[in-house]
C-alpha positions, 0 to 999 in steps of 0.5 A, spaced: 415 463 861 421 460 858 421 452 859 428 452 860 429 457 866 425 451 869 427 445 867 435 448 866 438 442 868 436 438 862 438 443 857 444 440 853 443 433 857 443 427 852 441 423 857 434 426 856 428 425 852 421 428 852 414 424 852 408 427 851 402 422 851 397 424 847 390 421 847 388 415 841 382 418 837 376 415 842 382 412 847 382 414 855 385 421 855 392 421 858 391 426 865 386 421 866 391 416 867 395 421 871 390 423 875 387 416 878 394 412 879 401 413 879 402 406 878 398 406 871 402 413 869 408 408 869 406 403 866 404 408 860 412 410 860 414 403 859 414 402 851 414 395 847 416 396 839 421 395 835 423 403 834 430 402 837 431 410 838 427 410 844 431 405 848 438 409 848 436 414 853 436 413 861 431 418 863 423 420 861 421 427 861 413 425 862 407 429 859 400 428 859 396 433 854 390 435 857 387 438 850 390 441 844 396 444 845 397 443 852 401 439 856 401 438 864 408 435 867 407 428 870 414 427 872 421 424 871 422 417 869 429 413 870 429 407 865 432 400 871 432 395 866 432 394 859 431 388 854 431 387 847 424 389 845 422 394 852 424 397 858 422 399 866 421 405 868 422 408 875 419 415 877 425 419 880 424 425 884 427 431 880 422 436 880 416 432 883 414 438 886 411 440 880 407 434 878 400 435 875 400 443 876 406 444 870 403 445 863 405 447 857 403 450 850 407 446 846 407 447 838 412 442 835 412 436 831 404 432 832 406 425 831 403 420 837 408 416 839 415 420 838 419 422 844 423 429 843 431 431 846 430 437 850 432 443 846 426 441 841 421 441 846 424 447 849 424 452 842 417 449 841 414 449 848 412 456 853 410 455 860 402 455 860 400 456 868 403 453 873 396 450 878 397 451 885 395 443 886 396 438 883 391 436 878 386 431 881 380 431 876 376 436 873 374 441 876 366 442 877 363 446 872 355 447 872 349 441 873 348 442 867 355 441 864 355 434 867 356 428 862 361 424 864 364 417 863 364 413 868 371 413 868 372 421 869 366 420 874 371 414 878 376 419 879 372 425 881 369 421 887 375 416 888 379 422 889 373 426 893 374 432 889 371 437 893 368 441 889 364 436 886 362 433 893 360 439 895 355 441 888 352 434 888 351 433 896 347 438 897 343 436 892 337 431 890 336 429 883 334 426 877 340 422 873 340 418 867 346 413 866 347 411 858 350 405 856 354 408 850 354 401 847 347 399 846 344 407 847 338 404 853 338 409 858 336 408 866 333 413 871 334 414 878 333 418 882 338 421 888 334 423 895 338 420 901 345 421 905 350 425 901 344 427 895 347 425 888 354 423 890 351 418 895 347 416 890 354 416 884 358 413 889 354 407 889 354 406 882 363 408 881 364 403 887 359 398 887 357 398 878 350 397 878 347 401 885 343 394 887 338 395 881 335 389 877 336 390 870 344 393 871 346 388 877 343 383 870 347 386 865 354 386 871 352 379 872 353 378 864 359 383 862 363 384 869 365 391 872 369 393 865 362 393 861 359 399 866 367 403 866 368 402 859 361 404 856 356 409 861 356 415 863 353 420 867 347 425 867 343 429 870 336 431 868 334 435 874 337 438 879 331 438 886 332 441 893 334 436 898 328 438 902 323 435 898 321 428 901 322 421 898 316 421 895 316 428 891 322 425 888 320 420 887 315 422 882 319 426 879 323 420 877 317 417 874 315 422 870 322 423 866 321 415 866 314 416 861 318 422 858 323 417 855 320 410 856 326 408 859 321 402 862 320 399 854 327 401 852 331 401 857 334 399 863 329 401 868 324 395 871 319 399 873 
């Protein structure tokens, strides 16, 4: 579908320019941002340098790349206020409907930090897909599959996702958290209310899920140490009819298999 037939009104408009946010190598990804908080995603649209042709215009066309080519819609942004080096940023509601569910397959210039005019983007740019909701998180894929930071984790449980509520609830399980920054890792084990998600909640609102060597660690390095560094595994998925005991045990063995009591996080 033609870009242009939906965003009709801005075509030809000069007092529009495109942004399409793009990820630092190694950086936080930019749905990301969109996804957890409105406020943050503003605050990525505000711009602070000396490349002066990024103030002229009024009005922000804000794009978030999901991965490659793609772009997904995070809004329309007015500029309120300007000095001499930076700018505020007010979201307006045109086309607010399709926040978070249109995305783009943009083939134009690859350059991070460059905003576009309209026609640019439009002859370089086809609507993708339109999603029937607005993009919350990552959709759930498999046990598996799952190895994630904790920042993607705080988003799928802080926005309740339900596919993922659902899979990691009714399950227990062995996991395995990693801190990427010194490669020690902890094993837990999930077998109470809500399985793996009750368990996970714990760690995204509380860091160190009331564990001896991770509350050490949060006592030293705060909360940003555990956002910025661990991510999430599971190690071996258990029905959520064996009883905490059996769990248990399986715990232990995977801690012998790794040694995560000599190398790692685990007290015992």
């Amino acid at each position: 579908m033609d870009l242009g037939l939906i965003f009709s009104e801005l075509n030809n408009n000069s007092e529009y320019r495109f942004h399409l946010a793009k990820q630092e190598p190694g950086g936080t990804r930019p749905i990301d941002v969109l996804a957890r908080s409105h406020k943050e995603w503003a605050g990525w649209q505000v711009y602070r340098g000396t490349k002066k042709e990024r103030f002229v215009k009024d009005k922000i066309v804000s794009f978030a790349q999901v991965s490659g080519s793609e772009f997904l819609f995070g809004g329309i942004f007015d500029i309120t206020s300007r000095d001499s080096d930076s700018y505020e940023v007010k979201l307006n509601s045109q086309f607010s409907e399709l926040i978070g569910r249109l995305i783009i397959d943009y083939k134009g210039d690859n350059t991070r930090g460059t905003v576009f005019k309209p026609d640019y983007i439009f002859s370089h740019s086809k609507v993708s897909s339109i999603l029937q909701y607005s993009y919350q998180g990552e959709c759930f894929e498999s046990y598996d599959d799952v190895n994630h930071s904790f920042e993607v984790m705080s988003i799928v449980i802080k926005n309740e996702l339900n596919d993922w509520k659902v899979a990691l609830s009714s399950v227990f399980g062995i996991y395995l958290l990693t801190d990427t920054k010194t490669g020690k890792h902890y094993i837990g084990s999930a077998y109470g209310a809500n399985g793996i998600w009750g368990r996970w909640s714990d760690y995204i609102y509380g860091y160190h899920g009331n564990n001896k060597e991770l509350k050490e660690l949060y006592a030293i390095n705060t909360r940003d140490y555990f956002e910025k560094h661990f991510k999430f595994t599971i190690l071996e998925v258990l029905s959520s009819s064996l009883n905490p005991e059996q769990v248990i045990k399986r715990e232990s063995l995977w801690k012998s298999k790794l040694q995560t009591v000599n190398f790692g996080y685990n007290a015992s």
